[in-house]
C-alpha positions in Angstrom: 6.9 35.3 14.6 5.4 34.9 17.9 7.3 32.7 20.7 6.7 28.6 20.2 4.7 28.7 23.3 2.4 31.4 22.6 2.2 30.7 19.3 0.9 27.1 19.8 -2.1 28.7 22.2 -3.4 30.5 20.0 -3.1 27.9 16.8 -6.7 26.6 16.3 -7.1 23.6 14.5 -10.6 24.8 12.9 -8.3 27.2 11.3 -6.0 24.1 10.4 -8.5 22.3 8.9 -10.1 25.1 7.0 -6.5 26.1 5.1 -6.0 22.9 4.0 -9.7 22.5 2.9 -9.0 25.6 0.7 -5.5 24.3 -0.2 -7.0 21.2 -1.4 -10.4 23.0 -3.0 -8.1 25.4 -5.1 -10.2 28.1 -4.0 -12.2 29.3 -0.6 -15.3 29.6 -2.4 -15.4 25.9 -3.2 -13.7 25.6 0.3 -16.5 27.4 2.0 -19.3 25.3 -0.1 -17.8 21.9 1.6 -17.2 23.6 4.7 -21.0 25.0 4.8 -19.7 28.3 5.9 -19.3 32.0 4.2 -16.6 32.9 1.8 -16.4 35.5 4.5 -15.7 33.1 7.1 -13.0 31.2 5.7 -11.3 34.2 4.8 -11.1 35.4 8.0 -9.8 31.8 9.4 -7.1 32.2 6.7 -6.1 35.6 7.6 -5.7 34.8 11.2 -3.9 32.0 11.1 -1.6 34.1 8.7 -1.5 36.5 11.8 -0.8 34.0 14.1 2.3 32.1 12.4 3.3 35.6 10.7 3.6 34.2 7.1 1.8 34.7 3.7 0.1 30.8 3.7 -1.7 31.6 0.4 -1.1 33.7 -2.8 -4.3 34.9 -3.8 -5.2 35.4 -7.6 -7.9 35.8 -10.3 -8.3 31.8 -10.8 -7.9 30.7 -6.8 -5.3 30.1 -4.4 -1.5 28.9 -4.3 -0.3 27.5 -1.7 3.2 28.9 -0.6 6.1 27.2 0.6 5.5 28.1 4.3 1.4 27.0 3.6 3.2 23.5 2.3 5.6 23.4 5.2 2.4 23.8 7.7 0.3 21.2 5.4 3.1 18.5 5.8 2.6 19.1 9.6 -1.0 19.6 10.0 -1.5 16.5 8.5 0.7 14.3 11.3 -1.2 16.3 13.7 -4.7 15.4 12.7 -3.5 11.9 12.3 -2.0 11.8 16.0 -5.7 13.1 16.9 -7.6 10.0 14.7 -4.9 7.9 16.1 -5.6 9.0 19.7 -9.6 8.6 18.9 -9.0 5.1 17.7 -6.5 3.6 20.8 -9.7 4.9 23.0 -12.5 3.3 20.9 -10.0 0.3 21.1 -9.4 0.5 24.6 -13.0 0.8 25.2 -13.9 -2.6 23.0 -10.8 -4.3 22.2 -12.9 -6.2 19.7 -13.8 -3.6 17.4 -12.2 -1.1 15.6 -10.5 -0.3 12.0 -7.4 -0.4 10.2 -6.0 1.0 6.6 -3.7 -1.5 4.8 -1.7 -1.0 1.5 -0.4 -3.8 -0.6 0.2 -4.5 -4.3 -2.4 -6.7 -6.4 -0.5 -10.1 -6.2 -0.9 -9.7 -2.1 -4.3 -8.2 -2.2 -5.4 -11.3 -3.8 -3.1 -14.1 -1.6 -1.8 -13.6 1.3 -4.2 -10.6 2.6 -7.1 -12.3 2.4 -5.8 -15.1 4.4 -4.9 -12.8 7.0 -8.1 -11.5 7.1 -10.2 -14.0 7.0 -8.0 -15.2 10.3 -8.7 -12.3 11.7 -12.3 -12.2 11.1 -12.8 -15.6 13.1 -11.1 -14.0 16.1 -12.2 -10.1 15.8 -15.7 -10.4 13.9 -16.1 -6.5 14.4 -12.8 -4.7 13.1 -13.2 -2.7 9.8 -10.6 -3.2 7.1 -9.8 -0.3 4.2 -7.7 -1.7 1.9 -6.1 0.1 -0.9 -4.3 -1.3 -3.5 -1.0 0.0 -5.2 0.8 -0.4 -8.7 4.5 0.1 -7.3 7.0 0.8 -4.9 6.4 4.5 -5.2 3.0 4.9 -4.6 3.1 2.5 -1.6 5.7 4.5 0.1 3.8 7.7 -0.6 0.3 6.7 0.5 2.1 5.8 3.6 3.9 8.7 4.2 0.9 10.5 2.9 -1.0 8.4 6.0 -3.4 7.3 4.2 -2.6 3.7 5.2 -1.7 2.9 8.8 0.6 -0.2 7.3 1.7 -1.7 3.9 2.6 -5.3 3.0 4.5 -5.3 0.6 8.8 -6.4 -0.5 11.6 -4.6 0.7 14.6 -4.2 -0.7 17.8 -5.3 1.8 19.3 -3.2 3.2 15.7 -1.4 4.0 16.8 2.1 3.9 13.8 4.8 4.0 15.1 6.6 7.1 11.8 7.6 8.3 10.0 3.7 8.4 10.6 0.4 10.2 10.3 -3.1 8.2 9.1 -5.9 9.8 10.3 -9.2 7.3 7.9 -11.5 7.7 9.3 -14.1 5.2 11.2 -14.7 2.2 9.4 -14.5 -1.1 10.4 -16.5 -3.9 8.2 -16.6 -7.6 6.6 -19.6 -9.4 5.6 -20.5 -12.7 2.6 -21.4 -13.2 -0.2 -22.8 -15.0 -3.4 -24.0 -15.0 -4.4 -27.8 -14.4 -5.5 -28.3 -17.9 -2.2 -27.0 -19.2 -0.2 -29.7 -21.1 2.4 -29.0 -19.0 0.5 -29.4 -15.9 1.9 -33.2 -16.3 5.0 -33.2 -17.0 7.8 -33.9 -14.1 10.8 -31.9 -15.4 10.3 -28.6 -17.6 13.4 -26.7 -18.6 12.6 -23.1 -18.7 13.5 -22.5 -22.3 11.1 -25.1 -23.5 8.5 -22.7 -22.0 9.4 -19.3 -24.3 7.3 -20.1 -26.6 4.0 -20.1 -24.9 1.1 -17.5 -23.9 2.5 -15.7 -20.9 0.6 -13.1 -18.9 3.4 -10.7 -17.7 3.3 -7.4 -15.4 3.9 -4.4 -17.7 7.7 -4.0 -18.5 10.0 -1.0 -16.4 8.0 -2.0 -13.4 9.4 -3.4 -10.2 7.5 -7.1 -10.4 8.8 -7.8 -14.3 12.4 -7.2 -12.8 12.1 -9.7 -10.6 10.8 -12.1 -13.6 13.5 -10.7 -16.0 16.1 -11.7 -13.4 15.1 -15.7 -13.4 14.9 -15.4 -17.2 18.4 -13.9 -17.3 19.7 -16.2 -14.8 18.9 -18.9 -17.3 20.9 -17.0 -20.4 17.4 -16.5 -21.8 15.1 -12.9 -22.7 11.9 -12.7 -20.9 9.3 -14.2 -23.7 6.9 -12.2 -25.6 3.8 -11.7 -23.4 0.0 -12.5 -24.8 -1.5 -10.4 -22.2 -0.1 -7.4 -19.8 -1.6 -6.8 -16.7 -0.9 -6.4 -13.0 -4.4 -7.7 -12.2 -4.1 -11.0 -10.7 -8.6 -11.5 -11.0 -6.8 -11.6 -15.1 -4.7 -14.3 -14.6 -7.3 -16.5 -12.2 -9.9 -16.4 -15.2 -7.4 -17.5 -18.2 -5.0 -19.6 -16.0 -7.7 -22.2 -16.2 -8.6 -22.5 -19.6 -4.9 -24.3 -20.0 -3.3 -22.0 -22.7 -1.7 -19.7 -20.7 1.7 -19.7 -18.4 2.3 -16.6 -15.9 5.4 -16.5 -12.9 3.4 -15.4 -9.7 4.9 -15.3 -5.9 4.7 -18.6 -4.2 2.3 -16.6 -1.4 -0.1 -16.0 -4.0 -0.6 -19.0 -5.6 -0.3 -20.4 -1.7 -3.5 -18.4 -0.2 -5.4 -18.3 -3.3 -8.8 -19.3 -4.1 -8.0 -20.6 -7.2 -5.3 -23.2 -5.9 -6.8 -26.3 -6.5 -7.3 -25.3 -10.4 -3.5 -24.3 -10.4 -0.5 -25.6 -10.2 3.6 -24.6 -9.7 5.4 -26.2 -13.2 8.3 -28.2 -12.1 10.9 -25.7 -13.5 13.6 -23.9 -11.9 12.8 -20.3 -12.0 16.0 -19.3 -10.3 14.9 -15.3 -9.4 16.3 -14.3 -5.8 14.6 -14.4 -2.9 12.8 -11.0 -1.6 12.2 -9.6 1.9 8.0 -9.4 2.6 7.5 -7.2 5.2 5.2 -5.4 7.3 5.9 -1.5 7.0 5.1 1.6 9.0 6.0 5.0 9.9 8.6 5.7 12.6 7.3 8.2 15.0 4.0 7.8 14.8 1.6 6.8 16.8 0.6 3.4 16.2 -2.9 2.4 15.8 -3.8 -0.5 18.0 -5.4 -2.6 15.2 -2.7 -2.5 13.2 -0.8 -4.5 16.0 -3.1 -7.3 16.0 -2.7 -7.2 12.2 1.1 -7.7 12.4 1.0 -10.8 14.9 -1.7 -12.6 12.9 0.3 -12.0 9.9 3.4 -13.8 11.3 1.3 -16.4 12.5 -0.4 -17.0 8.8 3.2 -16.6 7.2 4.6 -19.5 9.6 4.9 -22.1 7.1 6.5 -19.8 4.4 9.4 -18.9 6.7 13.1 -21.2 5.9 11.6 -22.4 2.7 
């Protein structure tokens, strides 16, 4: 293997971008189709970067391609590098019209339908222009991978304490703490004092069991000497809960930032009952050593701002 220094001369990054089209095409001819090149052509880009770095990158067989585990180690690194580039592309855009611009953000559904939206809508007043791509995640895991994966430049989501993925920073913005709730027409909706276990008996809407939100709701249940009650409906989706809420038959537990920023507030309403789950860190999360995209700064300091009133309580 040649020298670092030579060896990162003669690197090309069309030939970067062309193994990990073929990596993620399965084959070059599919490769070359997206690419709008020749078979030909790709082959040769693979065979000299092969040359260059001095490593098989590819097995080649009858149905395609396999990556090896130096093609993988070079993928994982590629990708930082072409995300150092967009990064670098965006900071001069931004520095060009500090009122434009874009930013990916990852969150799960009960922030995606609360407290992101307020942010946003805050920062549409001030920065008319930017261009947000949100994706939404199902749990821990997948957040923490399409971050690492840099598909999002930031998530908002909880952290466990002590935060302790080596390789990211948490920003807390505030504390979260869960409701129950239910909709204005609810019989319930009028009464002063409700003990939870008056409540087991009654519709719930529940996230799917094993998952990292129905812990949290298991916990206040147990806290109580009581089993988490039989739900009516399973679903992550809070756009579920915001259509049968209403109709009065239904309970659900939601974070107080939810039912907070949502649209659906004034139709809602936090049952007087101690729901005693623990607190949880929400924070803002990125990657450590990369470089951060300018937007997503702006996006951190309005989100402190909207989070204010939610902090001490």
């Amino acid at each position: 293997m040649e020298p670092p220094g030579r060896l990162s001369r003669r690197l090309k990054l069309r030939g970067l971008q062309v193994f990990d089209t073929v990596v993620q095409c399965g084959s070059m001819a599919k490769a070359a189709s997206l690419l709008h090149v020749t078979q030909p052509a790709v082959s040769k880009a693979i065979g000299e970067l092969e040359r260059v770095i001095g490593v098989r990158l590819l097995d080649r067989n009858p149905q395609g391609v396999e990556v090896t585990v130096y093609g993988r180690a070079l993928l994982k690194r590629g990708a930082a590098v072409f995300d150092e580039l967009q990064q670098g592309v965006k900071e001069i855009q931004f520095l060009a019209d500090p009122t434009a611009g874009e930013v990916r953000i990852g969150c799960g559904e009960a922030f995606g339908a609360g407290l992101l939206p307020a942010i946003l809508e805050r920062l549409g007043r001030q920065y008319p222009r930017i261009v947000y791509h949100v994706i939404l995640t199902t749990s821990p895991e997948e957040e923490l991978r399409v971050l690492r994966e840099r598909q999002v430049d930031l998530l908002l989501t909880r952290v466990k304490e002590p935060f302790l993925e080596d390789d990211m920073d948490a920003d807390v913005l505030f504390q979260e703490r869960l409701c129950v709730v239910a909709g204005g027409k609810s019989k319930w909706a009028r009464r002063r004092r409700i003990e939870l276990a008056e409540l087991l008996d009654e519709q719930w809407i529940l996230t799917p069991p094993n998952t990292a939100p129905y812990a949290l709701v298991e916990e206040g249940f147990r806290a109580k000497g009581l089993a988490v009650p039989a739900a009516r409906a399973v679903s992550f989706s809070v756009h579920l809960r915001h259509s049968l809420l209403p109709t009065g038959r239904y309970l659900t537990v939601l974070p107080r930032s939810c039912l907070r920023y949502s649209p659906m507030r004034p139709v809602l309403k936090a049952l007087p009952v101690d729901f005693p789950s623990k607190p949880t860190p929400v924070a803002v999360v990125t990657l450590k050593h990369r470089t951060p995209n300018p937007v997503s700064k702006i996006v951190i300091e309005c989100a402190r701002e909207v989070v204010r009133p939610l902090r001490g309580k």
